[in-house]
N, CA, C and O atoms as a MOPAC input file, in Angstrom:
PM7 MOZYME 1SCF
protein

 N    -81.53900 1   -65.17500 1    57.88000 1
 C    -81.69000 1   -64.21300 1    56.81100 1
 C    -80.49000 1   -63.27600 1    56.77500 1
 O    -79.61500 1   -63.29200 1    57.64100 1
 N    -80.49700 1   -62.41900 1    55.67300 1
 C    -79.50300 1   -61.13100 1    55.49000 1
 C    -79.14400 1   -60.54500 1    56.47000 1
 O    -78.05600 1   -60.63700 1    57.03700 1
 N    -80.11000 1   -59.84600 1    56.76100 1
 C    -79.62000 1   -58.86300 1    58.02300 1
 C    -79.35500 1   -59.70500 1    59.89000 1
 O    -79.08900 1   -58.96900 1    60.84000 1
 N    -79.44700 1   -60.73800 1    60.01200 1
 C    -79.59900 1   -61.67300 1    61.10900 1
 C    -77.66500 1   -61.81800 1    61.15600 1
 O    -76.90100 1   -61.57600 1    62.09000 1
 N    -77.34800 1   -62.33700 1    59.64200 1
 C    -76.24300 1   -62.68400 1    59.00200 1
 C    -75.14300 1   -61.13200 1    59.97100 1
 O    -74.43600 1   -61.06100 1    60.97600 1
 N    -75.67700 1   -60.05500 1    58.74500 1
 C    -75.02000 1   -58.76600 1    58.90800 1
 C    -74.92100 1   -58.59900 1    60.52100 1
 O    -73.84800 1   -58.51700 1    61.11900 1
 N    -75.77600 1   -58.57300 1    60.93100 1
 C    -75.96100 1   -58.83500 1    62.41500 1
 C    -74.68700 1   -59.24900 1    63.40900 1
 O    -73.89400 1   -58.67100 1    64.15300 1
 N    -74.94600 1   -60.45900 1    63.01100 1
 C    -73.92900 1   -61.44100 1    63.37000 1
 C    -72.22900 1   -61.09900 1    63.18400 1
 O    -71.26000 1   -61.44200 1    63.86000 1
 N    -72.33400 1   -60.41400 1    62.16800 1
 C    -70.22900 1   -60.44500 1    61.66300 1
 C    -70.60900 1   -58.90100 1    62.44700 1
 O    -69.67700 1   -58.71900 1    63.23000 1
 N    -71.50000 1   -57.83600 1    62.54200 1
 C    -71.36900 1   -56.63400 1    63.29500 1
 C    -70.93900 1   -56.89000 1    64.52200 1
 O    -69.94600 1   -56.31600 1    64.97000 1
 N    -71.67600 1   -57.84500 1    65.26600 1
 C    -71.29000 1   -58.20800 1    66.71500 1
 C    -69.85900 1   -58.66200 1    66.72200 1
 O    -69.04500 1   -57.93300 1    67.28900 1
 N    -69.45100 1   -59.77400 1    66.16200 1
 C    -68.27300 1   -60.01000 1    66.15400 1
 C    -67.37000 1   -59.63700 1    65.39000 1
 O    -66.71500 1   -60.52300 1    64.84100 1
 N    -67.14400 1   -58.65100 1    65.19500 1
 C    -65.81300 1   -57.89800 1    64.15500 1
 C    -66.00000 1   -55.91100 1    64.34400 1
 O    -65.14600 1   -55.03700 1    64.20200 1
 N    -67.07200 1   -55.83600 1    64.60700 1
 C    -66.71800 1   -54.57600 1    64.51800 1
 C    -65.97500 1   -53.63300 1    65.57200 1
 O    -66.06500 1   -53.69700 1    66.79800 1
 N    -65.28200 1   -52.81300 1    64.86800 1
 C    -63.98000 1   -52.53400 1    65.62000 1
 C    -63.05700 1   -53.19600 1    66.59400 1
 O    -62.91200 1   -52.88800 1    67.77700 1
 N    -62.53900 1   -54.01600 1    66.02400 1
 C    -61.47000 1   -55.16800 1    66.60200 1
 C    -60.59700 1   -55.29300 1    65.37300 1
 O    -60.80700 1   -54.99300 1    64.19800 1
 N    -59.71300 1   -55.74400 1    65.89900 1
 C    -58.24900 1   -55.99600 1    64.99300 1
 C    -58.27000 1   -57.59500 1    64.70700 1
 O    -58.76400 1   -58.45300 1    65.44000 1
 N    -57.73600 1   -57.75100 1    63.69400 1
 C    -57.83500 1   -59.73300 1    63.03700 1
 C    -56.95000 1   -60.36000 1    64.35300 1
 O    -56.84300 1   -61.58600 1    64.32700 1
 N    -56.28700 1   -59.64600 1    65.52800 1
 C    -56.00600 1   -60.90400 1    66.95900 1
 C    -57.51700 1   -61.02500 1    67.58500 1
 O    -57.64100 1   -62.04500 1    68.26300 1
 N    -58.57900 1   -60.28800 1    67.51600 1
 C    -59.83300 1   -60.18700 1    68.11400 1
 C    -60.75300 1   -60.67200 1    67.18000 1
 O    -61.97300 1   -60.67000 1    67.33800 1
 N    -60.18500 1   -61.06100 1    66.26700 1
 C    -61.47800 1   -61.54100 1    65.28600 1
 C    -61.52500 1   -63.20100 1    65.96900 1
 O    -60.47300 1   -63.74900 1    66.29600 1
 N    -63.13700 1   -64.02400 1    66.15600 1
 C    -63.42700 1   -65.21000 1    66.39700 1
 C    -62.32500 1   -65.88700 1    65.87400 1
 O    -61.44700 1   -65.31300 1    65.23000 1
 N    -62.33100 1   -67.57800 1    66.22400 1
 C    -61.27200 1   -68.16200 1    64.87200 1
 C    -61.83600 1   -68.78100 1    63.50900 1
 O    -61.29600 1   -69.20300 1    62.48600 1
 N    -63.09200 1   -68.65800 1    63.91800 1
 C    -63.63100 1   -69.09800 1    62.57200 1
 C    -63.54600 1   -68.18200 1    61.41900 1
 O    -63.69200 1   -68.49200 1    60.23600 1
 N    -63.23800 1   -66.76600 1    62.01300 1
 C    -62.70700 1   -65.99300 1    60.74000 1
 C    -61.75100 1   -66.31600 1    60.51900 1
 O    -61.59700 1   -67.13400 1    59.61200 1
 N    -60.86200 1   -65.91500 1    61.11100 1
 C    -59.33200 1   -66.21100 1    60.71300 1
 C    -58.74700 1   -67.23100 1    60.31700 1
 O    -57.57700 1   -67.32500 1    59.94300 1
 N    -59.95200 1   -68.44400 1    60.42200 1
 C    -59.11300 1   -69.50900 1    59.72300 1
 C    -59.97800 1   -69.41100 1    57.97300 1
 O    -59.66000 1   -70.05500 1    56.97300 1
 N    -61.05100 1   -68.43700 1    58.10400 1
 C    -61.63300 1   -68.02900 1    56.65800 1
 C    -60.17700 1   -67.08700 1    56.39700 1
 O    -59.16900 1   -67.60500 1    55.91900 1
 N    -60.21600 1   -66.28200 1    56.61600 1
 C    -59.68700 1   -65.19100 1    56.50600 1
 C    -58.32000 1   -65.90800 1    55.26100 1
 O    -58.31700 1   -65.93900 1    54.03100 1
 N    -57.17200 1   -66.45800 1    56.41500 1
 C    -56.07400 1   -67.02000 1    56.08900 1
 C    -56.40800 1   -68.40100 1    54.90800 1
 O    -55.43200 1   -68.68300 1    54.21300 1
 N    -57.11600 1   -68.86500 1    54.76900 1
 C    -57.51900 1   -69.27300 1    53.47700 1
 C    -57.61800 1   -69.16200 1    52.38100 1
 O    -57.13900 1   -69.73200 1    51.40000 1
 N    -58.58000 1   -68.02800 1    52.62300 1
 C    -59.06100 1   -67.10900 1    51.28900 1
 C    -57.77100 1   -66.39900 1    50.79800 1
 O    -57.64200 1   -66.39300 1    49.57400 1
 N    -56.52400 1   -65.63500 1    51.71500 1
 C    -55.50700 1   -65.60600 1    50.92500 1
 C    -54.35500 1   -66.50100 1    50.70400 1
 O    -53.25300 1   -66.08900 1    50.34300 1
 N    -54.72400 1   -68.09800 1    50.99900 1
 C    -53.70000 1   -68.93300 1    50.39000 1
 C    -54.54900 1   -69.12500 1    48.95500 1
 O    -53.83700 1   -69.55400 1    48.04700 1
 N    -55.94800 1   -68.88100 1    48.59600 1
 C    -56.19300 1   -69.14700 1    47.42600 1
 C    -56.08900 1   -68.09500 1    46.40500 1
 O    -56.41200 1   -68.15300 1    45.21900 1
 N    -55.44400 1   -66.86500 1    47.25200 1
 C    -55.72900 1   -65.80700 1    45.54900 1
 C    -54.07700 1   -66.16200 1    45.56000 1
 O    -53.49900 1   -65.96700 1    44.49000 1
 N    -53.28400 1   -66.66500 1    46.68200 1
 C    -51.64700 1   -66.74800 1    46.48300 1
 C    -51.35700 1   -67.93200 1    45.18600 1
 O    -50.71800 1   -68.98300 1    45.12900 1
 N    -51.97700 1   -67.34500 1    44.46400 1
 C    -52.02500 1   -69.21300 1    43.02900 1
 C    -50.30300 1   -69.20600 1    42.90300 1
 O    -49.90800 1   -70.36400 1    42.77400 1
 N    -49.45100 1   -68.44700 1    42.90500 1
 C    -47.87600 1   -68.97200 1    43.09900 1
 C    -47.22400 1   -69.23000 1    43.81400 1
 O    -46.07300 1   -69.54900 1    43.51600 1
 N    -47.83000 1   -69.20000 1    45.56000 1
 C    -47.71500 1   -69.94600 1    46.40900 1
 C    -46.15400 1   -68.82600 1    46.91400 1
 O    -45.71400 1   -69.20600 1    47.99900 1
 N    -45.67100 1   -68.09800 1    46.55300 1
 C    -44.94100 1   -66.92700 1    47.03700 1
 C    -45.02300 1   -66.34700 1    48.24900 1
 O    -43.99100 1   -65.95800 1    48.79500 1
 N    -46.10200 1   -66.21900 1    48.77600 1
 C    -46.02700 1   -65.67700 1    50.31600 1
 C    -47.16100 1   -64.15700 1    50.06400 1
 O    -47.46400 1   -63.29700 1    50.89000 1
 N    -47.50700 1   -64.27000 1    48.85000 1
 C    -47.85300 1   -62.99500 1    48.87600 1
 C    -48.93600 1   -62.91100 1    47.37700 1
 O    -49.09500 1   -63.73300 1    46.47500 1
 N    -49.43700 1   -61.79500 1    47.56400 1
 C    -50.57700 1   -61.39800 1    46.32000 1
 C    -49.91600 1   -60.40100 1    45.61900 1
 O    -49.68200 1   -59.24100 1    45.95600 1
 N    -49.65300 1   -60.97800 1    44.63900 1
 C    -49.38000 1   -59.62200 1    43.29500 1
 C    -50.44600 1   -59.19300 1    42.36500 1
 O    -51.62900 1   -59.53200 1    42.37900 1
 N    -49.76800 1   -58.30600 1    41.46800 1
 C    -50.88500 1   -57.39300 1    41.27100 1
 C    -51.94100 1   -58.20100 1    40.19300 1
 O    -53.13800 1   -57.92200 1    40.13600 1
 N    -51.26300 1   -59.29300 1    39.31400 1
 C    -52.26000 1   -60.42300 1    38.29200 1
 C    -52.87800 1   -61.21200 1    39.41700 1
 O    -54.02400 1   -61.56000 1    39.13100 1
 N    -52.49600 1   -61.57900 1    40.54300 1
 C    -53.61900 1   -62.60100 1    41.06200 1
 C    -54.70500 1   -61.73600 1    41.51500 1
 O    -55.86700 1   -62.04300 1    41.24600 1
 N    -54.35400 1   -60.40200 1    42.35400 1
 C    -55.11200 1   -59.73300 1    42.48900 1
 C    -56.36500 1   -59.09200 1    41.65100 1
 O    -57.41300 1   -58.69000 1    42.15500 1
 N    -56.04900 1   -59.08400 1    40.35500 1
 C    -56.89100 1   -58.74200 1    39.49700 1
 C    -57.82600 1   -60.11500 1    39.15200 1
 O    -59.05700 1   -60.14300 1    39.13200 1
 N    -56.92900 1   -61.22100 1    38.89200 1
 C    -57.79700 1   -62.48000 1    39.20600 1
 C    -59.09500 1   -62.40100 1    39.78300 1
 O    -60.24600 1   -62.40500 1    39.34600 1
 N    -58.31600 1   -62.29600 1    41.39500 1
 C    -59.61100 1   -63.11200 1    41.94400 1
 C    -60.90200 1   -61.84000 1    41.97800 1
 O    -62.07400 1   -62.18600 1    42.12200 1
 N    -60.48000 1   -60.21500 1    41.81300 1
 C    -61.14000 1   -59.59700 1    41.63700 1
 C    -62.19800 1   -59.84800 1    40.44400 1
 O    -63.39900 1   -59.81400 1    40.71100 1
 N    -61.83200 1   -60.05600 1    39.35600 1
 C    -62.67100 1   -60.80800 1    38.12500 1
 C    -63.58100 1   -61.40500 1    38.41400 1
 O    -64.76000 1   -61.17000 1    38.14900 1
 N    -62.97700 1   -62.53900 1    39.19400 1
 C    -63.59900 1   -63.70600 1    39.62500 1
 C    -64.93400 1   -63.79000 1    40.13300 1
 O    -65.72500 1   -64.72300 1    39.99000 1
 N    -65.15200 1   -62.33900 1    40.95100 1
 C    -66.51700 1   -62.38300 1    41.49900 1
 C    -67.38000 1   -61.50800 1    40.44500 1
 O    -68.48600 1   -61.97800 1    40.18000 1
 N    -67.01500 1   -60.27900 1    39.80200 1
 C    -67.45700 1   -59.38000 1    39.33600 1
 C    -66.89800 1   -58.64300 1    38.00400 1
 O    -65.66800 1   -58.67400 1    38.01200 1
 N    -67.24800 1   -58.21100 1    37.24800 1
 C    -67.13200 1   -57.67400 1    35.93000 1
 C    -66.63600 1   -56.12800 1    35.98500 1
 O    -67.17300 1   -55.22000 1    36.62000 1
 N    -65.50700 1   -56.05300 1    35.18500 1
 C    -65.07100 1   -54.64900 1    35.31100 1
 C    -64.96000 1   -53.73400 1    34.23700 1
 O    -64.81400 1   -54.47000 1    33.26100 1
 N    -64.94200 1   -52.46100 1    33.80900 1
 C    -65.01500 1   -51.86200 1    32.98900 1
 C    -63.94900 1   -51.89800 1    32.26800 1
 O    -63.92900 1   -51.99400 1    31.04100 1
 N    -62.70400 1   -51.80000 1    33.23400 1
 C    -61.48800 1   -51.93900 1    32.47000 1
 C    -60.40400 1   -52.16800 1    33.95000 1
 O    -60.60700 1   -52.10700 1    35.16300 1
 N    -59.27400 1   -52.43400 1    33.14100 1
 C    -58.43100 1   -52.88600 1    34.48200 1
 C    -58.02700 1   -52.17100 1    34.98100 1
 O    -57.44900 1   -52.38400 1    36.04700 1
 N    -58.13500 1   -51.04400 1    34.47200 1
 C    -57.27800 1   -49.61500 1    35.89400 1
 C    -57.73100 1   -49.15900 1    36.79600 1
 O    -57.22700 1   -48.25300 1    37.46100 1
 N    -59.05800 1   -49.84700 1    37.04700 1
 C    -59.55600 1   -49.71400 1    38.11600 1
 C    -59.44300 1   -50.69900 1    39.26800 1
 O    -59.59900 1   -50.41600 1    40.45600 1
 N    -59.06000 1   -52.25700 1    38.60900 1
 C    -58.50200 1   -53.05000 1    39.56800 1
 C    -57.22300 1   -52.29300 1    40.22800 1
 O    -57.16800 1   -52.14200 1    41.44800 1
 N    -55.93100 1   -51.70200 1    39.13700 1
 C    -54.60100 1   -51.64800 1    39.43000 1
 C    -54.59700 1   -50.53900 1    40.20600 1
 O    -53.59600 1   -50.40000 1    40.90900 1
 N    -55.80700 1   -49.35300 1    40.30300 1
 C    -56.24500 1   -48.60100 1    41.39500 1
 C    -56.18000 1   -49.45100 1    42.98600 1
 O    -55.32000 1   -49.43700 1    43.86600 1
 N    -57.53300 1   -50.18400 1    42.87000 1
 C    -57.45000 1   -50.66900 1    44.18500 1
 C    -56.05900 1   -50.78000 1    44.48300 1
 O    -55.58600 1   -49.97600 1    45.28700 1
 N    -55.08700 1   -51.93400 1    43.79300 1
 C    -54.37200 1   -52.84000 1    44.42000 1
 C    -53.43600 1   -51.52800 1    45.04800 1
 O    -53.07900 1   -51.76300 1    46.20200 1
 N    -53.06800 1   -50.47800 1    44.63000 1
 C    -52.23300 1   -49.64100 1    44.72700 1
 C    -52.82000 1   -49.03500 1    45.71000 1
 O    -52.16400 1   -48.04200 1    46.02500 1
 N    -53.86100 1   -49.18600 1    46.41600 1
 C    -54.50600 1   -48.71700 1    47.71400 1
 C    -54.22200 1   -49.50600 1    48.83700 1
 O    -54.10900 1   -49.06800 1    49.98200 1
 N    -54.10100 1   -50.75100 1    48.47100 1
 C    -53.97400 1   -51.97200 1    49.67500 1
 C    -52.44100 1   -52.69200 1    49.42400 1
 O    -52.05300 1   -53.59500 1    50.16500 1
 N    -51.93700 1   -52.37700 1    48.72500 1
 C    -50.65900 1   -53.16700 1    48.65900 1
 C    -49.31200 1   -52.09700 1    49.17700 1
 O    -49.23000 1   -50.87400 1    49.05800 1
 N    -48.36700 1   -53.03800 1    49.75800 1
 C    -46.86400 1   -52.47200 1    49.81200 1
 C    -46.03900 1   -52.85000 1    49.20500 1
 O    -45.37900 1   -53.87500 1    49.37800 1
 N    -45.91400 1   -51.63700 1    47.95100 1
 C    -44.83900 1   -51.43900 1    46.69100 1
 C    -45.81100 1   -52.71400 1    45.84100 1
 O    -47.01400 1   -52.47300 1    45.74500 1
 N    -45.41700 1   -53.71200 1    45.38900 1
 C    -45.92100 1   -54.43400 1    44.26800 1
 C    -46.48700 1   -55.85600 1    45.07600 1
 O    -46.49200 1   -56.94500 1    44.50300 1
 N    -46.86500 1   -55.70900 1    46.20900 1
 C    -47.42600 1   -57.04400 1    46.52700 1
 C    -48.40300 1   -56.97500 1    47.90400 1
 O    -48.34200 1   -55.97500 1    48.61900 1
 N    -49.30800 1   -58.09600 1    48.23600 1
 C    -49.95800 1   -57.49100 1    49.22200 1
 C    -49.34700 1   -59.13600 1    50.18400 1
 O    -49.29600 1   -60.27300 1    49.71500 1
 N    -48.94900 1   -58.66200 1    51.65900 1
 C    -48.35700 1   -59.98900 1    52.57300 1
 C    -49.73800 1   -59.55800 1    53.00700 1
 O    -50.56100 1   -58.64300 1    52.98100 1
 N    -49.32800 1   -61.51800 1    53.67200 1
 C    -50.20400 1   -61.96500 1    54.44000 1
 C    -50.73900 1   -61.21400 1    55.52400 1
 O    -51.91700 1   -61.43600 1    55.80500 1
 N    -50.04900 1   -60.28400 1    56.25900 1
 C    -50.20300 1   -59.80600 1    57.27900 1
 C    -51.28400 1   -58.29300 1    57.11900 1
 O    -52.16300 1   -57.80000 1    57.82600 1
 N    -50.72100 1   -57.97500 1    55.95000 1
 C    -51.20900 1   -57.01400 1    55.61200 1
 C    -52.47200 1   -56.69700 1    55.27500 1
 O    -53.13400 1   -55.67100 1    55.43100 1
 N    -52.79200 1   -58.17800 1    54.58400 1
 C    -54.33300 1   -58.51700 1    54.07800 1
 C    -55.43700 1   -58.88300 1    55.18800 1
 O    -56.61500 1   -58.52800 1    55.13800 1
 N    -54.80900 1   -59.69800 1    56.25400 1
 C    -54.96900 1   -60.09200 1    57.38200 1
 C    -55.41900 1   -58.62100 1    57.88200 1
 O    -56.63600 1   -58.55300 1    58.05600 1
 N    -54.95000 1   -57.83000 1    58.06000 1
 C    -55.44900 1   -56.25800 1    59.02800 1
 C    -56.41300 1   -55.50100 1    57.90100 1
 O    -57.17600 1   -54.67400 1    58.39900 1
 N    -56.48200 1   -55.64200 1    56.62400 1
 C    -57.22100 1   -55.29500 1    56.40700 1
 C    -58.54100 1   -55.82400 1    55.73000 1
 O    -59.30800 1   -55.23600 1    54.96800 1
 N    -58.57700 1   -56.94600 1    56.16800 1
 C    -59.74300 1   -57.79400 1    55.64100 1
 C    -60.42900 1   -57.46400 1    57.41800 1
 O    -61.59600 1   -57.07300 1    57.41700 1
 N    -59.81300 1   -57.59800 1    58.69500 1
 C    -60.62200 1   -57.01300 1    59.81100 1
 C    -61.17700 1   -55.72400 1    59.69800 1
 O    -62.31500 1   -55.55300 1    60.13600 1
 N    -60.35400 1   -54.46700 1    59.00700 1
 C    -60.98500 1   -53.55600 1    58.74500 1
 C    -62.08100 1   -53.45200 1    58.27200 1
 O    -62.96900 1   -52.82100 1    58.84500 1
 N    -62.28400 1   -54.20000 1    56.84100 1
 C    -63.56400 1   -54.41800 1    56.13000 1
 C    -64.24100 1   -54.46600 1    56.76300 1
 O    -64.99000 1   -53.49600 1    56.87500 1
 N    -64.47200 1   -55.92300 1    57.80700 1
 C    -65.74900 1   -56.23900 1    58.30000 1
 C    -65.82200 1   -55.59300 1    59.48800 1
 O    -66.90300 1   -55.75300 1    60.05400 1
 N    -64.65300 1   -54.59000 1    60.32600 1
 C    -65.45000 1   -54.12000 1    61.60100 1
 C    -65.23500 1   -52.76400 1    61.53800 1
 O    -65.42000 1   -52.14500 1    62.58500 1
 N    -64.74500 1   -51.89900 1    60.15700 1
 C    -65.07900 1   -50.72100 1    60.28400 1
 C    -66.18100 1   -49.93300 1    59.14500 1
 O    -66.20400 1   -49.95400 1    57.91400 1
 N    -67.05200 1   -49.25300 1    60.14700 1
 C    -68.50200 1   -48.53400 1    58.91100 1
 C    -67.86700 1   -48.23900 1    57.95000 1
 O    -68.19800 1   -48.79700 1    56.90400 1
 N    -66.78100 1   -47.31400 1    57.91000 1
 C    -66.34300 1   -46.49500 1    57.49700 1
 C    -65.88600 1   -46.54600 1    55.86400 1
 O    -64.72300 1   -46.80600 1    55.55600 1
 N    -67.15800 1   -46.21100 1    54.63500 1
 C    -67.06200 1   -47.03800 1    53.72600 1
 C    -66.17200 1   -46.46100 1    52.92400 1
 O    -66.12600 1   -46.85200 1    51.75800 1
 N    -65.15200 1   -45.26200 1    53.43400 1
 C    -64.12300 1   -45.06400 1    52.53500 1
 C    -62.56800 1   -44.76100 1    52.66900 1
 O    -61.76400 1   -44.00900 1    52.11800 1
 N    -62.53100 1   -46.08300 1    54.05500 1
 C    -61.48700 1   -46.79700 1    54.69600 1
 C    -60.65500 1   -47.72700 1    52.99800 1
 O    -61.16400 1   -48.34600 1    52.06400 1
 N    -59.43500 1   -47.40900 1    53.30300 1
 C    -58.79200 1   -48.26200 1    52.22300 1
 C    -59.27500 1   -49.51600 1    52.48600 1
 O    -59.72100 1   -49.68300 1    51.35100 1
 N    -59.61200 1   -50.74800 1    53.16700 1
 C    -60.34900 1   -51.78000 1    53.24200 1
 C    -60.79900 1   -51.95300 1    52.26900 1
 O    -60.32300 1   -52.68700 1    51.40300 1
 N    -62.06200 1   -51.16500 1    52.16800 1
 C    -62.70500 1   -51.48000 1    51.11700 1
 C    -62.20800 1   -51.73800 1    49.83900 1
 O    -62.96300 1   -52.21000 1    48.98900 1
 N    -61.21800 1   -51.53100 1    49.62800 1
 C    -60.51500 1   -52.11900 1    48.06100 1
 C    -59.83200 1   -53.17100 1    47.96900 1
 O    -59.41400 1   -53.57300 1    46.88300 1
 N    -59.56400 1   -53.91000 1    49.34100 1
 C    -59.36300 1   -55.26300 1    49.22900 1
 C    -59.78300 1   -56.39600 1    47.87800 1
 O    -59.07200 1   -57.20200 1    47.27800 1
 N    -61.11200 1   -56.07600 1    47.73900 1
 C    -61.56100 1   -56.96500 1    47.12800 1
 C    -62.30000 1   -55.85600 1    45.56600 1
 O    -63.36200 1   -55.70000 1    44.96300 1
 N    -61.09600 1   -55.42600 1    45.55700 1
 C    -61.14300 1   -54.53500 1    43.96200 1
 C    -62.56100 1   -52.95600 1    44.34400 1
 O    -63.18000 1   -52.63800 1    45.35900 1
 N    -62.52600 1   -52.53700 1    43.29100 1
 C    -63.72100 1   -51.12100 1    43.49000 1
 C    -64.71500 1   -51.90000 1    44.12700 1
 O    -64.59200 1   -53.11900 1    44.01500 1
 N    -65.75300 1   -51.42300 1    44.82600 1
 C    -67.16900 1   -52.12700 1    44.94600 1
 C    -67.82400 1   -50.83700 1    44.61400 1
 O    -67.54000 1   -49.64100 1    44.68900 1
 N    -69.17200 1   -51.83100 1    44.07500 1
 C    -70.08400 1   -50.84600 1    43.69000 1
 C    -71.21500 1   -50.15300 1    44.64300 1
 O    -71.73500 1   -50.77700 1    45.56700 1
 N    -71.50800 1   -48.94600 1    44.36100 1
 C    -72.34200 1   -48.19000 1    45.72100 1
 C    -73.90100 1   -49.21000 1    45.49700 1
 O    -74.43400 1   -49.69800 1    44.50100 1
 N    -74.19000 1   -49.20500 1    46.73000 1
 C    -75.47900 1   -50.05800 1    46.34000 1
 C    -76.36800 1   -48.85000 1    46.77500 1
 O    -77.59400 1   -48.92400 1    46.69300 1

C-alpha cells in the first residue's frame, strides 16, 4: 500500500546524498533525466523542462513552470549532476520548502 511504499523510500533516502541513495534509484534517477534530455545535449533546458512538467499535470499558465526552473537550474539549463542532488533532496529531505521541490515544476499543497 501507500504508506508501506512512503515507508520504504523514507528508510532509504532520507537524509542521504544521491552517492547513498540504493542503486535502484539511481539507475531510476539517471533515466528519468536521459528522458526529459529529448535533445540529448547533456542537459535540461528550460522547453523540456516545461515539457515533462505538463506531462504529468496541468498548469495555469507557464510562469509558473519558468519559476520553478529558475529555482533548480544553473543560468539556463539544469546538468545531470545537478538534478542528480536534487532529486535526493526531494526524496530524503521533509523539508517541503527546500528548492527540491521544484524539480518537478510547482506542486500542489495537498
Amino acid at each position: 500500500d501507500a504508506e508501506e511504499f512512503m515507508g520504504g523510500v523514507e528508510t532509504a533516502c532520507k537524509g542521504k546524498s544521491y552517492d547513498g541513495l540504493p542503486e535502484a534509484f539511481k539507475f531510476f534517477i539517471e533515466a528519468q533525466f536521459k528522458t526529459i534530455d529529448v535533445d540529448g545535449d547533456g542537459s535540461i533546458g528550460l522547453e523540456e523542462f516545461r515539457y515533462d512538467c505538463v506531462s504529468r499535470m496541468a498548469y495555469s499558465n507557464v510562469e509558473v513552470l519558468d519559476e520553478a526552473f529558475k529555482k533548480v537550474a544553473e543560468g539556463d539549463s539544469l546538468s545531470l549532476a545537478r538534478y542528480k542532488d536534487l532529486y535526493a533532496q526531494f526524496l530524503g529531505n521533509p523539508d517541503e520548502s527546500c528548492v527540491a521541490c521544484s524539480l518537478f515544476g510547482p506542486l500542489p499543497e495537498l
